[in-house]
C-alpha positions as CSV (number, residue, x, y, z in Angstrom):
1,X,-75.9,-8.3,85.4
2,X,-77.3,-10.7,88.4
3,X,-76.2,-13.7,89.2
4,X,-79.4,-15.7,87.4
5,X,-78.4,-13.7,84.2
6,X,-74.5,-14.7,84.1
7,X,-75.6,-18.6,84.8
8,X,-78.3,-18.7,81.8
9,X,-75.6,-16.4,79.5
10,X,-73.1,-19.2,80.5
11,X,-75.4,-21.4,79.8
12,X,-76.2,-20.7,76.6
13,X,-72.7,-20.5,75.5
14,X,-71.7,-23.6,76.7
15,X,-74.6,-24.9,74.1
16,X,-73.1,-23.2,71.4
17,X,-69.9,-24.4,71.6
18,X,-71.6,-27.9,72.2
19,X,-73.6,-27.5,68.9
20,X,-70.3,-26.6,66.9
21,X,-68.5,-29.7,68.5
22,X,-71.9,-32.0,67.3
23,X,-72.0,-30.2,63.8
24,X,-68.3,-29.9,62.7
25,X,-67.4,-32.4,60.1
26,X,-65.9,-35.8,61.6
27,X,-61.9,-36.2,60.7
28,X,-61.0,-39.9,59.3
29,X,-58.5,-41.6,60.9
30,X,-55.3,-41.1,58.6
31,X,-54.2,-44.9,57.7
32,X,-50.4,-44.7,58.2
33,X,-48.5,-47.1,55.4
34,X,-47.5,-50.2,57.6
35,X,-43.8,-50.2,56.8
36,X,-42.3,-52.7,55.2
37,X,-40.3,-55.3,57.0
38,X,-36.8,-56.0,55.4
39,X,-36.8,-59.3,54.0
40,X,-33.9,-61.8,54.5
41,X,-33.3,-61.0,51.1
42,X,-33.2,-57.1,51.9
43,X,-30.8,-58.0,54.2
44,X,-28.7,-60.6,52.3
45,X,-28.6,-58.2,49.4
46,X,-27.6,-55.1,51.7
47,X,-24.9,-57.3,53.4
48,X,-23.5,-57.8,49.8
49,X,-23.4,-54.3,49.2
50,X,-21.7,-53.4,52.2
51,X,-19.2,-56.4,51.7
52,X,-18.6,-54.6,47.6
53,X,-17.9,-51.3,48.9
54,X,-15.7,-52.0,52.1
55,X,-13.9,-54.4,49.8
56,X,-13.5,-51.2,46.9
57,X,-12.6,-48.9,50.0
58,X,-10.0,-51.3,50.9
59,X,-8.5,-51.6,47.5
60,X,-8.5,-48.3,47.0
61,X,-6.5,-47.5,50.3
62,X,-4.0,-49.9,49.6
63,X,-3.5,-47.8,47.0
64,X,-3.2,-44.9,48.2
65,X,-6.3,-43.5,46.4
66,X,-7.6,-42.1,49.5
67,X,-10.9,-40.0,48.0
68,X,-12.4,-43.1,46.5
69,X,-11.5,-44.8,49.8
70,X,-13.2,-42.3,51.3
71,X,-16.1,-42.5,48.8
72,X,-16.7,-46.1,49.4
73,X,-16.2,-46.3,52.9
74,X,-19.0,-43.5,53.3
75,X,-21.3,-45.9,51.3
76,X,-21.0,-48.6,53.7
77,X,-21.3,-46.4,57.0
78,X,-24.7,-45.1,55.5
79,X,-26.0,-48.8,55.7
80,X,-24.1,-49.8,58.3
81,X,-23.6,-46.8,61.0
82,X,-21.8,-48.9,63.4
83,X,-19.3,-50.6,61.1
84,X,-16.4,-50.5,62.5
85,X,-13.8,-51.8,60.1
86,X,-15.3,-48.6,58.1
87,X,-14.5,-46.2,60.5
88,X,-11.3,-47.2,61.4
89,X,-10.1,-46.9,57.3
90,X,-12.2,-43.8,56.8
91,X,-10.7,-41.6,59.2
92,X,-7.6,-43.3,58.5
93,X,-7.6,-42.4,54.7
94,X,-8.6,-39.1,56.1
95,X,-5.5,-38.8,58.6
96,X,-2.9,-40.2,55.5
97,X,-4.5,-37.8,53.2
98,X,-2.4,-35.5,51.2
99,X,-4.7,-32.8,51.1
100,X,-3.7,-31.4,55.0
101,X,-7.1,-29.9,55.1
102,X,-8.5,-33.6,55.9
103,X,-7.0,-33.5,59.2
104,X,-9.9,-32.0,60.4
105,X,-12.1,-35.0,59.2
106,X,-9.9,-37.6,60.8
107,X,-10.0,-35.1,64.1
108,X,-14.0,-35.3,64.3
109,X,-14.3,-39.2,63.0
110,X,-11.4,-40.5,65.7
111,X,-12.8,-38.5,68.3
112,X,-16.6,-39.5,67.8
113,X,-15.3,-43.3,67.0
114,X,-13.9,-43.2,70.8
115,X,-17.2,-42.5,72.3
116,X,-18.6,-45.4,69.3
117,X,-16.1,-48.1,70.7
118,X,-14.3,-47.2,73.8
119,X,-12.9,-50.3,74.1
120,X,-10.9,-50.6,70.4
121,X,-7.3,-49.7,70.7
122,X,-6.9,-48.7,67.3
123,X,-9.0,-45.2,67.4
124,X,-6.9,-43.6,70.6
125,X,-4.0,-44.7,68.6
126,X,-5.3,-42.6,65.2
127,X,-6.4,-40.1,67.4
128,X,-3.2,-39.7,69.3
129,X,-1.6,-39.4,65.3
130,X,-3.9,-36.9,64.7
131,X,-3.2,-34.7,67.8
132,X,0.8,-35.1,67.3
133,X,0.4,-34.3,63.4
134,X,-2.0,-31.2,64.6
135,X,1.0,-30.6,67.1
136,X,3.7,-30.2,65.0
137,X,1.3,-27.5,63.0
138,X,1.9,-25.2,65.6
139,X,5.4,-25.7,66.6
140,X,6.2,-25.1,62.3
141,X,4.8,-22.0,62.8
142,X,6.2,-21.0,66.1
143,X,9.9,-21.6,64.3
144,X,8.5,-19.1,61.6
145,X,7.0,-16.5,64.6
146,X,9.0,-13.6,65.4
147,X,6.8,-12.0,67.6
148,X,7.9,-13.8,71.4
149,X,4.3,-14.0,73.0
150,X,2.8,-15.3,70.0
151,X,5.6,-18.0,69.2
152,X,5.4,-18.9,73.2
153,X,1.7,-19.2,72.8
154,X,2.0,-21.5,69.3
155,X,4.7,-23.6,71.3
156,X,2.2,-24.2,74.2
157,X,-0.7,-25.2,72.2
158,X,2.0,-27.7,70.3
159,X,3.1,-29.0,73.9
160,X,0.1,-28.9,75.2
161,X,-1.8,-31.3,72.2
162,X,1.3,-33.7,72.4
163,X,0.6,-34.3,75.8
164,X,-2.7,-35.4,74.8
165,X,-1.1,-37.5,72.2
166,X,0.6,-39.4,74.4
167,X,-2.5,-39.6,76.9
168,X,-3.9,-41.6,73.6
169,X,-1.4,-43.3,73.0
170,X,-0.8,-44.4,76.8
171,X,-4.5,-45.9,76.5
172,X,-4.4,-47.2,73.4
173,X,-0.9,-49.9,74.4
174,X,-3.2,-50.7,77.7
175,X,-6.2,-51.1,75.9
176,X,-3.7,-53.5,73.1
177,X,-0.6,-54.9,74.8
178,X,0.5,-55.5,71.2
179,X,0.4,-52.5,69.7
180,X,3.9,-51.8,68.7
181,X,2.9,-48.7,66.6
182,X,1.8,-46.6,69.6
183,X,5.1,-47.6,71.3
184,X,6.8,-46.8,68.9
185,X,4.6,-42.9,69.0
186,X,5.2,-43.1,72.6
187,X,9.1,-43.7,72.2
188,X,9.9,-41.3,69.5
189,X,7.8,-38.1,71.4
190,X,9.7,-38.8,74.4
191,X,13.0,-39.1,72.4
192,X,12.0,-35.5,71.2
193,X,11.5,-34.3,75.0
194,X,15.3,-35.6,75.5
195,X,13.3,-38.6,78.1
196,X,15.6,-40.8,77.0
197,X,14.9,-43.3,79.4
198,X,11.1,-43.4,78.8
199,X,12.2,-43.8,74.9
200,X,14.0,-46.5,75.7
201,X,11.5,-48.1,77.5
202,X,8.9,-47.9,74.6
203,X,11.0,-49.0,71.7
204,X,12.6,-51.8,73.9
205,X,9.2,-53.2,74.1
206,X,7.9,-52.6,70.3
207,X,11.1,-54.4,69.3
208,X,10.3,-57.1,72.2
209,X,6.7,-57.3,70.1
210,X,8.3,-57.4,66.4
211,X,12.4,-57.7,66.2
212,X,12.2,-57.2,62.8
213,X,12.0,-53.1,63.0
214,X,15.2,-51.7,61.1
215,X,14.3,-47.9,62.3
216,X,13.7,-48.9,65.9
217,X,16.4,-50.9,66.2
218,X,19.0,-48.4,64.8
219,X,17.0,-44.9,67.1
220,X,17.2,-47.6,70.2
221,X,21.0,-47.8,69.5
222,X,21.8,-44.4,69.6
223,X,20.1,-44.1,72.9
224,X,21.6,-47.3,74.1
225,X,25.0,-45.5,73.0
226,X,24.0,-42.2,74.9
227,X,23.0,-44.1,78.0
228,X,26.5,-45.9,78.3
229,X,24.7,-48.9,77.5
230,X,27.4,-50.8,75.8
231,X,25.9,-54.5,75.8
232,X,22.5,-53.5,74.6
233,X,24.1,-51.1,71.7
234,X,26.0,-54.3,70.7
235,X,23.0,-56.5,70.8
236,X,20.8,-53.5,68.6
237,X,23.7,-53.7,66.2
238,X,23.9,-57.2,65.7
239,X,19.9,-57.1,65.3
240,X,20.7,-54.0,62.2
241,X,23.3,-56.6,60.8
242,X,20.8,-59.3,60.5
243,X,18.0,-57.0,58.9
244,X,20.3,-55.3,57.0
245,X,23.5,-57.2,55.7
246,X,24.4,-55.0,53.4
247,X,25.0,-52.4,55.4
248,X,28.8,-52.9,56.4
249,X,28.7,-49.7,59.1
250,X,25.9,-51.7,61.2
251,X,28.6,-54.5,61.3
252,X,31.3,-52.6,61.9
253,X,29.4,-50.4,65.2
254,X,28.5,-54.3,66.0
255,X,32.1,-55.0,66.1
256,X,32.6,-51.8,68.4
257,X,30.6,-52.0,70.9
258,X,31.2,-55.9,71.4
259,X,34.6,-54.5,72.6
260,X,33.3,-51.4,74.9
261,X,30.7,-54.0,76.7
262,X,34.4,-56.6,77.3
263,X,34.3,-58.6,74.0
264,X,37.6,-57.4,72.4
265,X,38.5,-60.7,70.8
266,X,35.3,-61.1,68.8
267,X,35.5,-57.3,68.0
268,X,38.9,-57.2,66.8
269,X,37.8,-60.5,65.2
270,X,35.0,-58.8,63.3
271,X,36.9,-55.3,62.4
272,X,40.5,-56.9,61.1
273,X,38.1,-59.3,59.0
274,X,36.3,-56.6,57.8
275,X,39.4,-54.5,57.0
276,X,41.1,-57.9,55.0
277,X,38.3,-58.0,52.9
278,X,37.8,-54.4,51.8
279,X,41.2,-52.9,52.5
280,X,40.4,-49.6,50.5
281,X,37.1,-48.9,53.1
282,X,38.1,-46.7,55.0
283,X,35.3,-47.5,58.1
284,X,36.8,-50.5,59.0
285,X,40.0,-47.9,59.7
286,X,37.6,-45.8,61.4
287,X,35.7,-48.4,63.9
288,X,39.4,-49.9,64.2
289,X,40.4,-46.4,65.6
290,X,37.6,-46.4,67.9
291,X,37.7,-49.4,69.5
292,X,41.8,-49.1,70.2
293,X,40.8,-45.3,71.3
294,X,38.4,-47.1,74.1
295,X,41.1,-49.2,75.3
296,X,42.7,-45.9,76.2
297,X,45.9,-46.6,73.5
298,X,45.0,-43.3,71.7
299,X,48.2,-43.8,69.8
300,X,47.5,-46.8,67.7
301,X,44.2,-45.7,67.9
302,X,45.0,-42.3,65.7
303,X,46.7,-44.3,63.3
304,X,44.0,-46.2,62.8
305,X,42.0,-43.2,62.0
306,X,44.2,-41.1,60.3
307,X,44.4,-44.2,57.5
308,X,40.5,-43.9,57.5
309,X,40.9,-39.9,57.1
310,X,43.7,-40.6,54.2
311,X,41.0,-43.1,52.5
312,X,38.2,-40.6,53.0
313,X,38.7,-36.8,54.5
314,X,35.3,-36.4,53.5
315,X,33.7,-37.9,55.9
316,X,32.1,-35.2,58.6
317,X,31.2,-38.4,60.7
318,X,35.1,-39.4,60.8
319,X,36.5,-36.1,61.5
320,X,34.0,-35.8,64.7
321,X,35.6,-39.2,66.1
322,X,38.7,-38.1,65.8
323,X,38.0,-34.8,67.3
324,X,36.2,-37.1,70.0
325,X,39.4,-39.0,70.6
326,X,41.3,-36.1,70.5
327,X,38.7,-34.7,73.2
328,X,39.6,-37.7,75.6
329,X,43.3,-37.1,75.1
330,X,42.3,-33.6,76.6
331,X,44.1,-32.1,73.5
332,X,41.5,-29.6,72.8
333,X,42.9,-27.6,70.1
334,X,43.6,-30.5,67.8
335,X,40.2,-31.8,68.7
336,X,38.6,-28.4,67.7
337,X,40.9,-28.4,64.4
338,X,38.8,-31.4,63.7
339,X,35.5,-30.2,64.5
340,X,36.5,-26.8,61.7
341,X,37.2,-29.7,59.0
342,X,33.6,-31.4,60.1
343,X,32.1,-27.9,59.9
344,X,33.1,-27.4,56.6
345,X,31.8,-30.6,54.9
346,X,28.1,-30.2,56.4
347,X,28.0,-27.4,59.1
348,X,24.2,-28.8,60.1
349,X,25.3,-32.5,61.2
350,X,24.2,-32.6,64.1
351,X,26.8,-34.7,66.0
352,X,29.7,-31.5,65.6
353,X,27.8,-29.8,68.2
354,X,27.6,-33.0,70.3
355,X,31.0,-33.5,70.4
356,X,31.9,-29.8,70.6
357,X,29.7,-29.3,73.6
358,X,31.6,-32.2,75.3
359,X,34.5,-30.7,74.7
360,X,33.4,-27.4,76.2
361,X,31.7,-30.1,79.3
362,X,34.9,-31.2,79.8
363,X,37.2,-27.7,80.3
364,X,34.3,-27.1,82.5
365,X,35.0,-30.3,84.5
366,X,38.4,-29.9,84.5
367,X,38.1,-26.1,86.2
368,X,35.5,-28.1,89.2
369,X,38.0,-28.4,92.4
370,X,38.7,-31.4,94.1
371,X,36.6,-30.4,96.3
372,X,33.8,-31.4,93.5
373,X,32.3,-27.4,94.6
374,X,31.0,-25.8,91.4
375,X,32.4,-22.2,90.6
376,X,31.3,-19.8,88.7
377,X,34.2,-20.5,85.9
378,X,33.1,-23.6,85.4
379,X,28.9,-23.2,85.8
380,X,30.1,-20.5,82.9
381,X,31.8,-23.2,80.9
382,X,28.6,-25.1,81.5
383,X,26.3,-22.3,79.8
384,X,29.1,-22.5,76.7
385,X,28.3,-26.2,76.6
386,X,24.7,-25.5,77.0
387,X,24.4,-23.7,74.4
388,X,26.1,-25.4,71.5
389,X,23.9,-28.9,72.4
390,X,21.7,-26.2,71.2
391,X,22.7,-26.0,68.1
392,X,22.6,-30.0,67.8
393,X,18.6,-29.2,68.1
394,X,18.3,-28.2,64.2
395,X,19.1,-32.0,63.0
396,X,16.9,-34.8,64.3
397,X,18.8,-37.3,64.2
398,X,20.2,-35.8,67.2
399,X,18.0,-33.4,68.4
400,X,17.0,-36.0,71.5
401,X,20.1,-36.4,72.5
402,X,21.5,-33.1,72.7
403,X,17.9,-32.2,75.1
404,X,18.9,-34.9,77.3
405,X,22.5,-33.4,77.8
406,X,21.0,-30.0,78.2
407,X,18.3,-31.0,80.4
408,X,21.3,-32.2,82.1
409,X,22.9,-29.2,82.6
410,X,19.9,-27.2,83.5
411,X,20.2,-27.3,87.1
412,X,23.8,-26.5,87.0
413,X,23.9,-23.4,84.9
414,X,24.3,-20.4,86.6
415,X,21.5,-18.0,87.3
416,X,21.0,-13.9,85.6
417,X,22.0,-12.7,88.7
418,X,25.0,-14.8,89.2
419,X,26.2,-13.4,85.5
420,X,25.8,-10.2,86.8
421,X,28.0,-10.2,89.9
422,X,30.2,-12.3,88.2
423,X,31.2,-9.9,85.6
424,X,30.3,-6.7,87.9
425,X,34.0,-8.6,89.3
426,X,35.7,-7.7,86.1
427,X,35.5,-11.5,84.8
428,X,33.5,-12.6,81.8
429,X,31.0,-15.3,82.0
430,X,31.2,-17.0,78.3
């Protein structure tokens, strides 16, 4: 075909399609409904709805009837997506709810409510719950694994989403300077990690923010007593005394650590008191006992406690401070005697293997030269120790304390290949 013939053939077909553009039938413009503007009625009515349902929600999460919480507090995020009272008590009732299975609802609502308002304290701190309840998840079932790589692996995943707990927690107290609830997180996940010094620091300040926290007060005690802290475990008891009055032992620990921190008058004051008005309890005979044992008369102090053990030999906590005092006397088998009797009234109290590790601390001290050079009897003695704090792990009431003291002895215990040469000598590394 020449060139004349392809112009006229395009051409022609460029008519064609001209003809069908002309002739094909003209499309109406589709009128799009104008939309209707929300009146200030729409809006005053929606504002009432929203105010009726958070308000139900509310109700219903005081009382602990977390699905129509949940129910309601939906209704008001699907008018308003960016409440933020609604959020916060959703995932809440979510976190708090009994089914477990909701865990994972609180996980995605904290987490997206973050990115929602990055600047509201509250949702790091429900997130950082979240992550810690998650956390202790695995470490449940790593106690239950048998298999070693797979219980390693559950307790890394459970370390490793309590670290970003307290990452959570960390922002929430800088974002709130007030929040005493994610102190108080922060203080008892270090107490678990044996930090007692960063626990300390946490509660101190919750109970700086609120004094009135009867749990706080009595954990930051224990630590206080731990720490050697003898003024501050006075003032934490005196604090218990006032929250609680009816509780005689918070007096009576009031009473002895006013005399270990110099205060022996107003102790002894407190504690004979205490003893001339309930003659037949034996505590006051116990703390009595203690606070003559600190003074280093051991003598008057054991008959203090042996009326206490007459009045009550029941009492697993009194047998352990005898067996403490006994311990200080350096009269190890009587202190051990004591520690049997404990064991048989409740073999899982914790503080048995406190005081029995301290025992075992103490031979090991006693075998250290006065040259202060640590052999290999006594890093042995200090494996011995070691491993009954262990056994203090199982309760947690003192669970903390007994990782601080073996966290202690870490870098003193004595390595595989020390064992080995030491008992390739013929000796026996306990």
């Amino acid at each position: 075909m020449d060139k004349i013939a392809k112009i006229a053939l395009g051409a022609a077909f460029l008519g064609i399609v001209l003809v069908i553009i002309s002739c094909a039938p003209q499309e109406t413009a589709i009128q799009q409904p104008e939309q209707k503007k929300m009146t200030a009625e729409d809006s005053a009515r929606i504002a009432l709805e929203i105010k009726k349902y958070l308000s139900f929600g509310l109700e219903y999460y005081k009382n602990k009837q977390y699905n129509d919480a949940i129910r309601n507090f939906k209704k008001v995020l699907s008018m308003d997506p960016s409440n933020e009272l609604a959020h916060k008590y959703l995932a809440d009732s979510y976190l708090r709810h009994p089914d477990s299975t909701m865990i994972d609802s609180a996980f995605v609502l904290y987490s997206s409510a973050i990115k929602k308002f990055p600047n509201t304290a509250y949702f790091y701190s429900g997130y950082g719950y979240v992550l810690h309840k998650v956390a202790r998840r695995y470490a449940d079932l790593a106690e239950q694994e048998s298999d070693s790589a797979k219980k390693e692996a559950l307790q890394n995943k459970s370390g490793a989403l309590i670290d970003s707990a307290l990452v959570n927690f960390h922002k929430a107290v800088e974002l709130d300077t007030g929040d005493y609830a994610s102190m108080n997180a922060l203080g008892t996940i270090y107490l678990s990690r044996g930090r007692l010094d960063s626990a300390m620091k946490w509660l101190g300040k919750s109970v700086e923010i609120d004094s009135n926290q009867v749990e706080i007060w009595d954990i930051l005690a224990k630590i206080y007593v731990a720490r050697g802290l003898n003024k501050e475990a006075a003032r934490a008891y005196k604090h218990l005394h006032r929250l609680m009055p009816e509780e005689s032992e918070y007096l009576l620990k009031y009473g002895q650590y006013l005399a270990k921190s110099g205060d022996l008058k107003n102790s002894l004051d407190i504690l004979n008191e205490y003893i001339n008005k309930n003659p037949n309890d034996y505590r006051g005979y116990q703390y009595l006992g203690l606070v003559i044992a600190f003074q280093k008369n051991y003598k008057d102090a054991l008959r203090q406690l042996k009326k206490a053990e007459k009045l009550n030999p029941k009492s697993v906590k009194l047998m352990c401070d005898i067996a403490s005092v006994y311990k200080d006397m350096k009269n190890y088998a009587l202190a051990r005697r004591y520690l049997a009797k404990a064991k048989k009234i409740d073999p899982k109290f914790g503080y048995i293997y406190i005081v029995e590790g301290d025992i075992v601390y103490q031979q090991a001290m006693d075998l250290v030269p006065e040259s202060g050079e640590l052999n290999m009897a006594a890093k042995c003695k200090l494996l011995t120790a070691y491993k009954i704090y262990k056994k203090a792990l199982a309760d947690p009431n003192w669970a903390g304390f007994a990782k601080s003291k073996m966290d202690y002895l870490k870098k003193y215990l004595p390595t595989r290949e020390e064992i080995k040469a030491y008992e390739f000598m013929g000796n026996k590394c306990e």
